[in-house]
N, CA, C and O of each residue as an XYZ file, in Angstrom:
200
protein
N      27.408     90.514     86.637
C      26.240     90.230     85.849
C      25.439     91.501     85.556
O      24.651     91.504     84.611
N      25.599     92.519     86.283
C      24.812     93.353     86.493
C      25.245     94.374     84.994
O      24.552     95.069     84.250
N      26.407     94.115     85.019
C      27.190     94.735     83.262
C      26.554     94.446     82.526
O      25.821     95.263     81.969
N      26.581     92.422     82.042
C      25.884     91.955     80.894
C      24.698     92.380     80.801
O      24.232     92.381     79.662
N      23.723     92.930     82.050
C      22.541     92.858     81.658
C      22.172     93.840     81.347
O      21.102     93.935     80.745
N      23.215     95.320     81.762
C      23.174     96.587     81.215
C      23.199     96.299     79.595
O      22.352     96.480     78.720
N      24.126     95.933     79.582
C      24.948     95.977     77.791
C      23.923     95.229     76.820
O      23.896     95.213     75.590
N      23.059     94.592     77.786
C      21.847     93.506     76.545
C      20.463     94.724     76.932
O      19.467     94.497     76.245
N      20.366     95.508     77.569
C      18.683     95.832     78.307
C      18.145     95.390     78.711
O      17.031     95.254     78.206
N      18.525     94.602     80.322
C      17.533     93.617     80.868
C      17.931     94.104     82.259
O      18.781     94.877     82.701
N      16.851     93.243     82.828
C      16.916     93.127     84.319
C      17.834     92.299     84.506
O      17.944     91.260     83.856
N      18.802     92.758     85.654
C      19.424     92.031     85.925
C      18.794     90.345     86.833
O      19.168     89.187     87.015
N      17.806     91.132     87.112
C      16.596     89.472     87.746
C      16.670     88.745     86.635
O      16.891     87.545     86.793
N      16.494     89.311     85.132
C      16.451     88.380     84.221
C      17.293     87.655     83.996
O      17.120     86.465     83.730
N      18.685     88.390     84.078
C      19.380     87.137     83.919
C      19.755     86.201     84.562
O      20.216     85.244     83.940
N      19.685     86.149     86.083
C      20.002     85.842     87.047
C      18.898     84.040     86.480
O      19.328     82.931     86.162
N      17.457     84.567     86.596
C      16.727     83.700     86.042
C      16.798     82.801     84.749
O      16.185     81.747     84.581
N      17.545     83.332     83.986
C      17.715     82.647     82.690
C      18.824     81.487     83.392
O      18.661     80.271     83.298
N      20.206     82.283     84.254
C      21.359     81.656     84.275
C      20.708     80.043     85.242
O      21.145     78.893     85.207
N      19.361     80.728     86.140
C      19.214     79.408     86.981
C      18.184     78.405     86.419
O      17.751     77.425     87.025
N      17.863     78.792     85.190
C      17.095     77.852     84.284
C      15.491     77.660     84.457
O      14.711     76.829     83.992
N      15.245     79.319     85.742
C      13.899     79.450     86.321
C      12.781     79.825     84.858
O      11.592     79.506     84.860
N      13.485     80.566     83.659
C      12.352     81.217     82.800
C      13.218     80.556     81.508
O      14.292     79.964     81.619
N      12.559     80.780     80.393
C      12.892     80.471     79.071
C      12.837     82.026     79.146
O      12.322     82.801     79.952
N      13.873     82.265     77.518
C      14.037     83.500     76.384
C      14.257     83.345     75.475
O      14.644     82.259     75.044
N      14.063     84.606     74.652
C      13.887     84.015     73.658
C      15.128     84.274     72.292
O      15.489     85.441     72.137
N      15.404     83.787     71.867
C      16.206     83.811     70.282
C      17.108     85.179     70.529
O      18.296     85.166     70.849
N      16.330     86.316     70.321
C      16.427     87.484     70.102
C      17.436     87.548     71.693
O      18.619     87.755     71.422
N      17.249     87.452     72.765
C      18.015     87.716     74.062
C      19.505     86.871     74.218
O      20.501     87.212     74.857
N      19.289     85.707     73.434
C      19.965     84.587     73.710
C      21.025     85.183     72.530
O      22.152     85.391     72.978
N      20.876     85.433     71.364
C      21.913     86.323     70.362
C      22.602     87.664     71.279
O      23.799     87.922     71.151
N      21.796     88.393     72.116
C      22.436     89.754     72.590
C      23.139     88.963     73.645
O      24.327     89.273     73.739
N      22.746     88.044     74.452
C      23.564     87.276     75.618
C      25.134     87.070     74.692
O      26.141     87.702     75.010
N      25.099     86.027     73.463
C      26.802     85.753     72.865
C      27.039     86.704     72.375
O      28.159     86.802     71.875
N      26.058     87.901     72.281
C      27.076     88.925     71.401
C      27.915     89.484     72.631
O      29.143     89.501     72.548
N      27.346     89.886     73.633
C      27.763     90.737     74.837
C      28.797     90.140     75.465
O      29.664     90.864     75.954
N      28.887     88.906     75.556
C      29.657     87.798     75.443
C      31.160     87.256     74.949
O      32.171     86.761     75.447
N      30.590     87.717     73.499
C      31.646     87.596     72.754
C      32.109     86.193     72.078
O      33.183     85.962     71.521
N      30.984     85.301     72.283
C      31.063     83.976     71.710
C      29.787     83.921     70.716
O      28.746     84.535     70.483
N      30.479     82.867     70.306
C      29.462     82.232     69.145
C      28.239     81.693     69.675
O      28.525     80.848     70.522
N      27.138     81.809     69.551
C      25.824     81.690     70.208
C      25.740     80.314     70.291
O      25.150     79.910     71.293
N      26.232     79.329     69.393
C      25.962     77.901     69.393
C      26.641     77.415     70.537
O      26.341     76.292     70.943
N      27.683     78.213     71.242
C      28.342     77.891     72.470
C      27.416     77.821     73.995
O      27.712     77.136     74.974
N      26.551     78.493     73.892
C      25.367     78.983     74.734
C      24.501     77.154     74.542
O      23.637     76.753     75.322
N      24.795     76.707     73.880
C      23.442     75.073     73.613
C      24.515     74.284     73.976
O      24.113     73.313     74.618
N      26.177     74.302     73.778
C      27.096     73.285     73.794
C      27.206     73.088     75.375
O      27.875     73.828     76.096
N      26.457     71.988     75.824
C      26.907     71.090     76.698
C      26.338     69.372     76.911
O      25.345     69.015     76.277
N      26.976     68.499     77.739
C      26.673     67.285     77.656
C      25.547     66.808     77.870
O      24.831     67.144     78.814
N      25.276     66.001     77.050
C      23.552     65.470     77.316
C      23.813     64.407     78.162
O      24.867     63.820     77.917
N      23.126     63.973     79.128
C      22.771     62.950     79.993
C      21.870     61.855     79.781
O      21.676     61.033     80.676
């Protein structure tokens, strides 16, 4: 994790926090997250609703 968060400019706390659903981000982080990634950003929202 400590890569992705190099390759976007973040704390790696940040992402750690995003991944445990402790903080919101925004648009702009969430695009450098699938780019760094390498997926399509709409993949980042695709999961099952309850």
């Amino acid at each position: 994790m400590q890569t992705l968060a190099d390759s976007i400019n973040v704390e790696y706390s940040q992402i750690s926090r995003i991944e445990r659903g402790l903080i919101n981000t925004s648009i702009g982080i969430t695009y450098e997250l699938a780019k760094a990634l390498e997926i399509d950003i709409k993949e980042l929202f695709d999961f099952p609703i309850k």
